[in-house]
N, C-alpha and C positions, 0 to 999 in steps of 0.2 A: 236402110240407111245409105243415105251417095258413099259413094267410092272415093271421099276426097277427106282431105286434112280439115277437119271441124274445129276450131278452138273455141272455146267458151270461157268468158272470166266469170267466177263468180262473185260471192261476197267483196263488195269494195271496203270493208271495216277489217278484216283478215288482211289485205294486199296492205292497209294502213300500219298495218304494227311488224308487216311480215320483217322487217330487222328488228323487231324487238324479243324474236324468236328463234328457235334453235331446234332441230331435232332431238327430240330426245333415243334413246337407245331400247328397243323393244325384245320384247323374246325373240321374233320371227328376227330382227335386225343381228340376232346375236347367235343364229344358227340359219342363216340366210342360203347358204349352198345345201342344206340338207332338207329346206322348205321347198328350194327348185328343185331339186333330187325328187323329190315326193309331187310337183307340180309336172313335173316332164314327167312322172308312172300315172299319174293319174289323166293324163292325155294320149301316151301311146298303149299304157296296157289296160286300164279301167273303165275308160268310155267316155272320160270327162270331154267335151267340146268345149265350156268356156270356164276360165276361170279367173276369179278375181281374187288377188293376191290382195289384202288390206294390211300392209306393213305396219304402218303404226298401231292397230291393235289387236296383233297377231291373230286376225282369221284370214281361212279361206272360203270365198261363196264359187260353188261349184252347179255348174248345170252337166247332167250326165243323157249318152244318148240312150240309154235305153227309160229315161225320164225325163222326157225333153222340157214338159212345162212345169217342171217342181227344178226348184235351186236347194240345194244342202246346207249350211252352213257349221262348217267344225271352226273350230277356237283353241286357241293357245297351246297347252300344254297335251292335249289329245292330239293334233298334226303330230306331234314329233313323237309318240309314243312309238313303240319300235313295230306295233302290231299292226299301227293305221291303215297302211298302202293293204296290207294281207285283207282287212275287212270288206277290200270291194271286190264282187266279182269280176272275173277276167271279160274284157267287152272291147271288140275291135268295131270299127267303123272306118276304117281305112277305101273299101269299094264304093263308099260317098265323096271319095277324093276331097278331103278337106284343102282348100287353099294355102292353108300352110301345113307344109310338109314337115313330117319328123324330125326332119335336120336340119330347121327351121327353128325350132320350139326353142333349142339350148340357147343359140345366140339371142333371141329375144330377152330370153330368160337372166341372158348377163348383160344385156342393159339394160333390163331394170336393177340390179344391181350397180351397176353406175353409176344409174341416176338416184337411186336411192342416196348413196353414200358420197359425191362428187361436191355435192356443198354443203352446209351445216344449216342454210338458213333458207335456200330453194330446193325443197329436196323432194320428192316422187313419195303421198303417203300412201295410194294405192294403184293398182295398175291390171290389167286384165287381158288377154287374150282371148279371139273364138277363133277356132280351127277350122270352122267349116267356112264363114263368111269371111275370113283374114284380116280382121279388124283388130286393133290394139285402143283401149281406153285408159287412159294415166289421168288423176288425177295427183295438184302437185301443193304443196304449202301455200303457195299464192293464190289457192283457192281457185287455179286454172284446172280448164280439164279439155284433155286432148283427144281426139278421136281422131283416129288414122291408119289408112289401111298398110299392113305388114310390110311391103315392099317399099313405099312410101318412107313409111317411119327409116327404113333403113337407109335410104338415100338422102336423109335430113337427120342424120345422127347430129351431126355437130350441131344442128338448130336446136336439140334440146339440152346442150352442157347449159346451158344459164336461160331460164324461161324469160 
């Protein structure tokens, strides 16, 4: 994938009604700092490289590195189970220097809460990070979807308050 800002619109019948629509309120929406809590261990202590956050129907799809070509997917109410994070084994990939650094991950992690919650009718329904290659993927209500590498995306914050 280039290294540059991809947009993509999709469905033109979705961008049609997108005011006649509104987010509605999800599990993952309604325990959202304890989903990034669980999103940031499963990147620096579990092995996870990318993960894709689907807010609106509370899963996560997770690719881990000591499984590189199998993606996991957990759902709703298993994520916030109090045992989740404990069931993976402990897996560093740190000497692969991922592009985005650990101290990295949080601030991503609270714009997408941002953008998740910043308007009721253009809102972020899923969003993704990979650690090795420093890419971010958002998909948004208007049935856009953003591909952008990490550094990027943060030097154009304010181009994403309103798609």
């Amino acid at each position: 994938m280039p290294y540059r800002w991809l947009q993509v619109k999709g469905d033109p019948s979705v961008r049609e009604f997108l005011f006649q629509q509104s987010r509605q309120t999800s599990l993952f929406d309604e325990h959202l700092d304890q989903v990034h809590q669980i999103i940031y261990q499963l990147f620096t202590l579990k092995g996870a490289f990318h993960v894709k956050a689907h807010y609106a129907s509370s899963q996560l799809t997770c690719w881990f590195y000591d499984e590189p070509f199998s993606y996991k997917v957990y759902v709703k109410e298993e994520v916030l189970e109090p045992s989740f994070i404990e069931g993976f084994p402990d897996i560093n990939y740190e000497k692969r220097r991922p592009r985005v650094g650990q101290t990295r991950i949080q601030p991503v992690l609270d714009e997408f809460k941002r953008l998740r919650f910043t308007d009721e009718q253009i809102y972020l329904r899923n969003a993704s990070l990979h650690r090795i290659n420093g890419m971010i993927g958002m998909n948004f209500s208007c049935d856009g979807s953003h591909y952008i590498e990490h550094d990027e995306f943060f030097q154009r914050l304010t181009e994403f308050g309103y798609i």
